[in-house]
C-alpha positions in Angstrom: 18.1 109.6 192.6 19.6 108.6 196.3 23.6 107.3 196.8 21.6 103.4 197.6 19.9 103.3 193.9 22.8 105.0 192.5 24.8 101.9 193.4 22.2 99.3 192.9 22.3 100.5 188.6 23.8 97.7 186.7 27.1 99.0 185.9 28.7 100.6 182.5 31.1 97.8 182.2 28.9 95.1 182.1 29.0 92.9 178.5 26.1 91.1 177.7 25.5 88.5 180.4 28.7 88.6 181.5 29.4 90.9 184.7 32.9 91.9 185.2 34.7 90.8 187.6 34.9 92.3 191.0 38.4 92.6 193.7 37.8 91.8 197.6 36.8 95.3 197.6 33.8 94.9 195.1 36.2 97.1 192.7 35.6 96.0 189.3 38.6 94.1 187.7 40.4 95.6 184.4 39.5 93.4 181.8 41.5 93.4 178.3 39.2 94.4 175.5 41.0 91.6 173.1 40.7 89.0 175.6 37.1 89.6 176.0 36.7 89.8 172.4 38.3 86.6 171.7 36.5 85.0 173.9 33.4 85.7 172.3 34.9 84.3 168.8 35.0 80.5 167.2 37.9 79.6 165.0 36.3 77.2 161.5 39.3 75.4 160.4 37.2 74.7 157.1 36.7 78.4 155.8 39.3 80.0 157.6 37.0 82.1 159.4 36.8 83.7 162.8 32.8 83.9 163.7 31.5 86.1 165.9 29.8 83.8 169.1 28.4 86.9 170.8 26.0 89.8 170.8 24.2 90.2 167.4 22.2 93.3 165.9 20.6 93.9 162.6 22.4 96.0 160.7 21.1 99.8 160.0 18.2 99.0 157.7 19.6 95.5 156.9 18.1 91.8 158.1 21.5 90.7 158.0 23.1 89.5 161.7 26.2 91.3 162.5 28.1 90.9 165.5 27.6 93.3 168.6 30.7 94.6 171.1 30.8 96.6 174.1 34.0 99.2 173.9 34.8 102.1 175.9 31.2 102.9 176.3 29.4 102.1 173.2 28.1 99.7 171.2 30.4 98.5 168.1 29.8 96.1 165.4 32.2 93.4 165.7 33.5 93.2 162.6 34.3 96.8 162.6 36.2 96.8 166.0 38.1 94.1 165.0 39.2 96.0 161.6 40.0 99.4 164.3 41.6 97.5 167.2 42.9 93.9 165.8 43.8 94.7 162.0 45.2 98.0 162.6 42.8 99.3 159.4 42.1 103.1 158.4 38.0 102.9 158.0 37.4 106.4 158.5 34.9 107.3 156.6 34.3 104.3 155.2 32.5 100.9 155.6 34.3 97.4 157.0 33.3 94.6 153.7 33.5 91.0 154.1 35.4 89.2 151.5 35.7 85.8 153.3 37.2 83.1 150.8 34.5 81.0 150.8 32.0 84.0 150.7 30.9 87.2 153.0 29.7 86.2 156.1 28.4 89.1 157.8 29.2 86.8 161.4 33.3 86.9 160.3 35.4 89.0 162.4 39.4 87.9 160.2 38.6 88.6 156.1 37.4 92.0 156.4 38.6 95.1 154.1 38.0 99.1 153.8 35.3 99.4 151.2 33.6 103.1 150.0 29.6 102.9 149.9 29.6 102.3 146.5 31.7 99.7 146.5 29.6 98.0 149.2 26.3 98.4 147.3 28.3 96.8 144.1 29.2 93.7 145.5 26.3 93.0 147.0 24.4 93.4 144.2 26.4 91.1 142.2 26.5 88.5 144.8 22.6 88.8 144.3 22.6 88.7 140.7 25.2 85.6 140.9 22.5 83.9 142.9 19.8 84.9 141.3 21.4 83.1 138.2 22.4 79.9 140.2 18.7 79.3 141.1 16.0 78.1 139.0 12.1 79.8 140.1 11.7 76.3 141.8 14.3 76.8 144.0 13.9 80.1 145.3 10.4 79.1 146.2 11.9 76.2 148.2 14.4 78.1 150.2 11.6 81.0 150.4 9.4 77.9 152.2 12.3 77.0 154.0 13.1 80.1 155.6 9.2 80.6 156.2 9.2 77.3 158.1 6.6 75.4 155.7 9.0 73.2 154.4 12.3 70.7 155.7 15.7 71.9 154.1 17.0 68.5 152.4 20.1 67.2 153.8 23.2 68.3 153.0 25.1 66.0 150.5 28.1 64.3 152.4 31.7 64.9 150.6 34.9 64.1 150.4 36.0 64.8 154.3 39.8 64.8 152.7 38.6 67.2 150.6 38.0 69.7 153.0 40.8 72.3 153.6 42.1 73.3 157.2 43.1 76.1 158.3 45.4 77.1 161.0 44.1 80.2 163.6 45.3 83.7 163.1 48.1 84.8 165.1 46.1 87.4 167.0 43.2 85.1 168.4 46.3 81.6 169.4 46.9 82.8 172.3 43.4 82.9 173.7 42.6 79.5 172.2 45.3 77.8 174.2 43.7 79.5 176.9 40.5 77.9 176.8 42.0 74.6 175.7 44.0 74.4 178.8 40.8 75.9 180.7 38.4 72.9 179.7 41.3 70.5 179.7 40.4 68.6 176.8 43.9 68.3 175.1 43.0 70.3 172.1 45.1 73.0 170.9 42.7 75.0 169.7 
């Protein structure tokens, strides 16, 4: 391979569809690896949640989405970079669970604990059981139709909206909020 398509190769730093950002000199520019991280998350004020807005992947053997993250050379899932490098966790060895209040979502980058294997696998099959329980033959069919595109979910029943809860932003992903607020100048603190 030549020097000219040597420099023409997209390079390691690039994010998604994102390039970095490049000096007068076409240097590329030291981004923080939080900062770009946070700007990839949405805060829901309902659940309390931080959701992964980025890159997603399948997990390993899994149809569940999880989030995807670009870190000193190699491809992390979101959730577990965020328990290395924001929550300060010991996962070693182990697997990152999701044990967001209002149930795991595999998208949520805040309520995430250390769980062995087994653990894992045990939760998950009682969430399944749980559900399985919940739903009548009928219904499975419908959401199986649903999901296959045959059928039209039916609408969401509309609640209490002062029934909802809110939630203020963890401390670690403020600061990157008021960012963007003051960015799109919409008067919005978060």
């Amino acid at each position: 391979m030549g020097a000219a398509a040597a420099r023409l190769r997209t390079p390691r730093e690039r994010s998604g569809f994102i390039v970095c950002p490049r000096d007068e000199r076409g240097r590329v520019v030291a981004i923080d690896a939080l900062a770009r991280f946070a700007e990839k998350c949405a805060f829901d004020s309902a659940t309390g949640c931080v959701l992964w807005r980025g890159g997603t992947t399948s997990g390993r053997g899994n149809t569940a989405s999880y989030g995807s993250f670009w870190y000193d050379g190699r491809r992390w899932f979101a959730h577990r970079w965020a328990a290395v490098h924001i929550h300060r966790l010991s996962v070693a060895d182990m697997q990152v669970g999701h044990c967001c209040p209002a149930g795991p979502n595999t998208l949520c980058v805040q309520h995430i604990e250390p769980q062995t294997q087994l653990d894992n696998l045990a939760e998950q099959a009682g969430r399944m059981a749980a559900r399985r329980l919940e739903q009548s033959a009928d219904e499975r069919q419908h959401w199986l139709f649903v999901s296959l595109g045959i059928r039209e979910p039916a609408p969401a029943p509309i609640g209490d909206p002062h029934a909802v809860p809110f939630h203020q932003p963890p401390g670690w992903l403020l600061p990157y909020l008021r960012l963007r607020a003051v960015e799109n100048d919409d008067g919005c603190p978060f």
